[in-house]
C-alpha positions as CSV (number, residue, x, y, z in Angstrom):
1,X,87.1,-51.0,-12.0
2,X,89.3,-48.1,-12.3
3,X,92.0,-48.8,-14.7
4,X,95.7,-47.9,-13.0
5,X,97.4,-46.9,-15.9
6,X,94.7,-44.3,-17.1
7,X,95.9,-42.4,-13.8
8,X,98.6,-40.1,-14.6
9,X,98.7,-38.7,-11.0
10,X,101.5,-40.8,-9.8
11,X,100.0,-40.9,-5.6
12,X,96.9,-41.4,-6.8
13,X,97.7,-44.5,-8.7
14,X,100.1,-46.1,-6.1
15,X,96.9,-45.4,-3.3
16,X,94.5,-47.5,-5.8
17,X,97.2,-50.2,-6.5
18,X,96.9,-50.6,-2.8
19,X,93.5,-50.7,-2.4
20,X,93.2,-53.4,-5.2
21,X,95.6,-55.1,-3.8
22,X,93.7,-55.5,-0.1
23,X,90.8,-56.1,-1.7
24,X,92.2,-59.0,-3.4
25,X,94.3,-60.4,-0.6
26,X,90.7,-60.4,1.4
27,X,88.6,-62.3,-1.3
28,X,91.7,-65.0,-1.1
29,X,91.2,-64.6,2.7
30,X,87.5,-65.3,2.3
31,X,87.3,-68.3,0.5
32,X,90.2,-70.0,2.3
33,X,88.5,-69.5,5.6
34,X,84.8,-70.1,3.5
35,X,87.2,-73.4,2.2
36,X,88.3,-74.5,5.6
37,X,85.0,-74.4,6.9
38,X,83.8,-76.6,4.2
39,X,86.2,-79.1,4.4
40,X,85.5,-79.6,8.3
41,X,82.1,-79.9,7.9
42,X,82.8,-82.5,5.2
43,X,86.6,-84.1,5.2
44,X,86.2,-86.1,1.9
45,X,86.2,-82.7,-0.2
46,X,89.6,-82.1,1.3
47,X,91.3,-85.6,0.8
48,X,90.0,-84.8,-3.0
49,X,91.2,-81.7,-3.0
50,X,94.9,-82.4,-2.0
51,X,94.3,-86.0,-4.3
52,X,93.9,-83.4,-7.5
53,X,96.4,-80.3,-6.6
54,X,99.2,-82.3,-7.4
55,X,102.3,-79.3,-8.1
56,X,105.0,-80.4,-11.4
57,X,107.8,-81.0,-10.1
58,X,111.2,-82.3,-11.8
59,X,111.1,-85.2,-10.1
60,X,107.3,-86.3,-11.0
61,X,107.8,-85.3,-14.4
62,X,111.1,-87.0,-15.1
63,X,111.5,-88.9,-18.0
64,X,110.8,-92.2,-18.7
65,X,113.9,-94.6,-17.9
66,X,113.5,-97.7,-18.7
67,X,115.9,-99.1,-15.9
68,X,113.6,-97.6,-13.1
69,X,113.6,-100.5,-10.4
70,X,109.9,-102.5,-9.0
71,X,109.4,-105.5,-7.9
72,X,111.3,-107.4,-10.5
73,X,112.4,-110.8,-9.9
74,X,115.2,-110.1,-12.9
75,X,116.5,-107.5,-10.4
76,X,116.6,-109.7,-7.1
77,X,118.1,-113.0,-9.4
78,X,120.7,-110.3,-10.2
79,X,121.3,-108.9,-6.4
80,X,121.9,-112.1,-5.5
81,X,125.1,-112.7,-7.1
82,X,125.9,-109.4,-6.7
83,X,129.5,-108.4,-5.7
84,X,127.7,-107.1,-2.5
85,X,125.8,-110.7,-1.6
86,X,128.2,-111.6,0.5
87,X,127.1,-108.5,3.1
88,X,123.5,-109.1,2.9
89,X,123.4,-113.0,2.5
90,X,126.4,-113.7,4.8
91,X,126.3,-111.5,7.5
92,X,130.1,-109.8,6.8
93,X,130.9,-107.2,8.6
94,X,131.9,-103.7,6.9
95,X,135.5,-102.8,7.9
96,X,136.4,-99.8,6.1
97,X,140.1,-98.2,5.1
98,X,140.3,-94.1,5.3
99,X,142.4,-92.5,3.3
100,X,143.7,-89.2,1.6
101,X,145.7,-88.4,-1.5
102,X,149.0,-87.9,-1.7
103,X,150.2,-85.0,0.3
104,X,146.5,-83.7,1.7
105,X,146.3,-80.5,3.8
106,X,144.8,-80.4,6.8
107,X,141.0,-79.6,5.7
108,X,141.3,-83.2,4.3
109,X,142.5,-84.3,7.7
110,X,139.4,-82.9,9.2
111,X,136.6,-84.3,7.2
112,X,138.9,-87.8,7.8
113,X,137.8,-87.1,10.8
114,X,134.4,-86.6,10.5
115,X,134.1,-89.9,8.0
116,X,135.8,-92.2,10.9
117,X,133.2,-91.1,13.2
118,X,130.3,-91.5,10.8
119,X,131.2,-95.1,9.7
120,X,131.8,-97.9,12.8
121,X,134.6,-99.6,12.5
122,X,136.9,-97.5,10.5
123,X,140.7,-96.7,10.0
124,X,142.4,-93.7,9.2
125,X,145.6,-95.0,7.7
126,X,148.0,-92.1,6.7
127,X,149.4,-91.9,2.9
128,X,152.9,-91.9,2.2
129,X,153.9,-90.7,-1.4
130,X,155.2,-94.1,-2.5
131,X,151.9,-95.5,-2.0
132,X,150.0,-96.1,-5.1
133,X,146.3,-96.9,-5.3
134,X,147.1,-100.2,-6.1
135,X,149.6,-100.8,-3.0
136,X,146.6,-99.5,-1.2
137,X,144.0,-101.8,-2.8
138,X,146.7,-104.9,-1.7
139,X,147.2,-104.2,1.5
140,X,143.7,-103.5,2.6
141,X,143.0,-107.3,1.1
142,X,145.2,-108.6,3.1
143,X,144.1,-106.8,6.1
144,X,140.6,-107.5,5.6
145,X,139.3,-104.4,4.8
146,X,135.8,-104.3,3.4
147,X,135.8,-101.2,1.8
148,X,138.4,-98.0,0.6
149,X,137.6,-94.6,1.0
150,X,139.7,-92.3,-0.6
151,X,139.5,-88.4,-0.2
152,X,140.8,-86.2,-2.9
153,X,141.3,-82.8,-2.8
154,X,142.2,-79.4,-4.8
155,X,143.0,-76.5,-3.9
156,X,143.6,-77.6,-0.2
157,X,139.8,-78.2,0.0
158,X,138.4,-81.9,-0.5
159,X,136.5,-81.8,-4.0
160,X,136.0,-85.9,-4.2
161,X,135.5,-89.2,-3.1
162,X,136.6,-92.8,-4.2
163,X,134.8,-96.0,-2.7
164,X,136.3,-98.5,-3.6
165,X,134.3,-102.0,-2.5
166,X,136.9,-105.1,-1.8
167,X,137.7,-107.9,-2.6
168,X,136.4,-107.4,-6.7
169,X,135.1,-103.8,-6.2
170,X,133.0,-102.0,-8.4
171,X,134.4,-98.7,-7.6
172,X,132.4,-95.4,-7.8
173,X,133.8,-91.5,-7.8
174,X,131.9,-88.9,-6.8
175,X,132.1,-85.3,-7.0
176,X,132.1,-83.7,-3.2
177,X,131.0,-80.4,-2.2
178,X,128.8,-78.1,0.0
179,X,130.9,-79.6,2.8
180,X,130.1,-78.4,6.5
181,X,132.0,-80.2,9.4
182,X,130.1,-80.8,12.6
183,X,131.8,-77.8,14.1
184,X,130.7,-75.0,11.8
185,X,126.7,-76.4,12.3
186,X,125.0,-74.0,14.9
187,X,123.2,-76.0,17.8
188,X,124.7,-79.5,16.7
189,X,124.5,-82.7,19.0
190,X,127.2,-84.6,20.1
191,X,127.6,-88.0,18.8
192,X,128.2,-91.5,20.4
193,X,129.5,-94.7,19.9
194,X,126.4,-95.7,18.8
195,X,126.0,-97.9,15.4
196,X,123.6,-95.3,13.6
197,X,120.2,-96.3,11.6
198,X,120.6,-95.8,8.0
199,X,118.0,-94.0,5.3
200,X,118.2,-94.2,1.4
201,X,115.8,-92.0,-0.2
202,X,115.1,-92.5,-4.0
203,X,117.7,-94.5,-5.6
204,X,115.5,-96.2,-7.6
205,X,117.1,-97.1,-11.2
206,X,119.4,-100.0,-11.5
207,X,122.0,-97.4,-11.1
208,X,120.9,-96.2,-8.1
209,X,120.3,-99.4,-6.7
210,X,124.2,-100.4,-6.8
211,X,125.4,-97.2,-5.4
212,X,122.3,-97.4,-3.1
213,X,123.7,-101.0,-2.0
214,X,127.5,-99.5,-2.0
215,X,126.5,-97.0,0.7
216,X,124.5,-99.9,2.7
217,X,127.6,-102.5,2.4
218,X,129.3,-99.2,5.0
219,X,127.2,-99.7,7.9
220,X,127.1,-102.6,10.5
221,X,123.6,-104.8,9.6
222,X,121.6,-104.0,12.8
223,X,121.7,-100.6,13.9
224,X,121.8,-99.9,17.8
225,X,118.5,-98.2,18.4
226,X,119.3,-96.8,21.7
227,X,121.5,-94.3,20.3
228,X,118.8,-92.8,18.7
229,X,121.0,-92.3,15.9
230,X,120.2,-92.2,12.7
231,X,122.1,-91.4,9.2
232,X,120.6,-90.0,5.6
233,X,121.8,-90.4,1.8
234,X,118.8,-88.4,0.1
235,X,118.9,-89.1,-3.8
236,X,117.6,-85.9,-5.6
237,X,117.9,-84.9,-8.6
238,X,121.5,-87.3,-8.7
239,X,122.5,-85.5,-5.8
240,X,123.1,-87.3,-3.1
241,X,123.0,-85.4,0.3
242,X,124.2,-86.6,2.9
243,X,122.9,-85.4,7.0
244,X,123.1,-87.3,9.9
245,X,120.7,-86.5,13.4
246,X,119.6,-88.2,17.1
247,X,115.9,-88.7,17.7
248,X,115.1,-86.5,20.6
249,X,111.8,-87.7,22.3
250,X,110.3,-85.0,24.1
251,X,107.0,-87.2,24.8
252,X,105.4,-90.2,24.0
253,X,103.6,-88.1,21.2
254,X,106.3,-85.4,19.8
255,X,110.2,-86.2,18.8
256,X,112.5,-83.8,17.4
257,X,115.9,-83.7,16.0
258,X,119.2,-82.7,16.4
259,X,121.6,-82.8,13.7
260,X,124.8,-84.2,14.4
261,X,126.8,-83.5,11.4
262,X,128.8,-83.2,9.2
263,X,127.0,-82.1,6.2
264,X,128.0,-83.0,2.6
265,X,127.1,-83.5,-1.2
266,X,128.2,-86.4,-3.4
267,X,127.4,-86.5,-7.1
268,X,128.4,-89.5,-8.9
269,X,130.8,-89.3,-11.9
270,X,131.7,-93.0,-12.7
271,X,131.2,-96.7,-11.7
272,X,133.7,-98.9,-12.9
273,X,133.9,-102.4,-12.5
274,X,136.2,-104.1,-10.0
275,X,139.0,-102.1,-7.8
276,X,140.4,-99.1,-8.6
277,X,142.3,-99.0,-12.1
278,X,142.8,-96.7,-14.6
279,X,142.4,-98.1,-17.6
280,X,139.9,-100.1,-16.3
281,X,136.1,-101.0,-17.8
282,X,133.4,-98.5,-16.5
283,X,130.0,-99.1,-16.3
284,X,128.5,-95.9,-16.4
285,X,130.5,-92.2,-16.6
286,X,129.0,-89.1,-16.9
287,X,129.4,-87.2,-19.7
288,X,128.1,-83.4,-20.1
289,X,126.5,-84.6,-23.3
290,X,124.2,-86.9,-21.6
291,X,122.0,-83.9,-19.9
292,X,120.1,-83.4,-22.7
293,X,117.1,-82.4,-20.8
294,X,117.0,-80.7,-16.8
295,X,113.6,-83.8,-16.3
296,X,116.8,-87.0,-17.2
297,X,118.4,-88.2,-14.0
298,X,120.3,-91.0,-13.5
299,X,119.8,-92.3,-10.2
């Protein structure tokens, strides 16, 4: 073979580059088709095929964490006597209070909005300036209010999130961006009263399993199937994206869907123990000293 750079005629080399280049996009084109072939003829070679080509990921080659969650009866003893039993043992309804910081602008009102219709039962209550988080923490008690949620903002844009889990918290912050409303997403369904199926993908340390069991505590226990709705909190790499659809069955064999919206990205900065105080204990916080490596995650 003809070595390129030995070729100082400059149309010359770029119609031999070409050349090569075929010629090697058709012996890749041979042995796939040759492959395929094989593979019919003989479907074990495939299933060992796809069994070996495993690709690296971050996620398959994270490191080792010791608090990564199986089937540990330490674990359920503990989930027990959890501070979110009482949901999953007795049956309580979520009943969640929505709120904004103190003088929010109008995006914050919007993605209010979109929160009240995500979570059944709901309420938007409206925050006066003389209202501090502890009034708020009080007087959702005594209302019996489930949950807080409390949108911060900066800027005029909403930038994070406080859930705050009543009556003995914990409470978790998270870091909110990439924020799309259900308006702004081309082709989007409409939604219905519907209480929506819930997905939690890969919260699978002992961290992940309280905020995992924090998002759970937000939606009613049995879903109503025949909305055919259905909402996700993906866990990756300890971002947690959020996207919410309808099933839409165009057979008894093929079922596509429809986003609903909104879209949005939570990224957890701390858990701290009980309600909402600021000089209270925290269980876990991120610090920027903790990434010591792009394969350690959290969640």
């Amino acid at each position: 073979m003809v070595e390129i750079n030995t070729i100082k005629n400059k149309l010359k080399r770029e119609e031999l580059f070409s050349k090569q280049k075929a010629a090697k996009a058709k012996q890749k084109r041979d042995r796939r088709i040759a492959q395929k072939k094989e593979e019919e003829a003989n479907p074990e070679k495939k299933e060992k095929r796809l069994a070996e080509n495993v690709p690296n990921t971050l996620e398959n080659t994270r490191e080792f964490d010791e608090t990564i969650v199986e089937e540990d009866e330490e674990v359920a003893a503990d989930e027990a006597t959890d501070e979110f039993s009482q949901y999953f043992q007795n049956g309580v309804a979520p009943k969640i209070l929505i709120t904004t910081s103190k003088g929010p602008s109008a995006s914050v009102y919007e993605f209010a909005t979109e929160l009240i219709d995500i979570f059944p039962n709901s309420h938007f209550v409206k925050r006066k300036p003389q209202f501090e988080m502890r009034h708020i923490v009080e007087f959702s008690k005594n209302r019996d209010f489930t949950d807080i949620m409390v949108i911060n903002e900066d800027k005029k844009e909403p930038n994070a999130l406080t859930l705050i889990h009543l009556p003995d918290g914990p409470t978790a912050h998270f870091k909110l961006s990439s924020i799309s409303l259900s308006k702004d997403i081309e082709g989007h369904g409409r939604t219905s009263s519907h209480k929506p199926e819930l997905i939690l993908n890969n919260f699978n340390t002992r961290l992940g399993h309280t905020i995992g069991r924090m998002f759970t505590t937000l939606f009613p226990h049995v879903p109503e199937f025949q909305g055919r709705q259905v909402a996700t909190l993906h866990n990756q790499r300890d971002f947690i994206f959020f996207r919410r659809h309808r099933y839409v069955f165009k057979n008894a064999k093929r079922v596509n869907l429809q986003e609903l919206g909104p879209r949005f990205t939570l990224k957890l900065k701390w858990l701290q123990k009980g309600t909402f105080d600021r000089k209270g204990e925290h269980e876990w916080m991120f610090k920027p000293e903790m990434e010591t490596s792009r394969r350690r995650f959290f969640l």
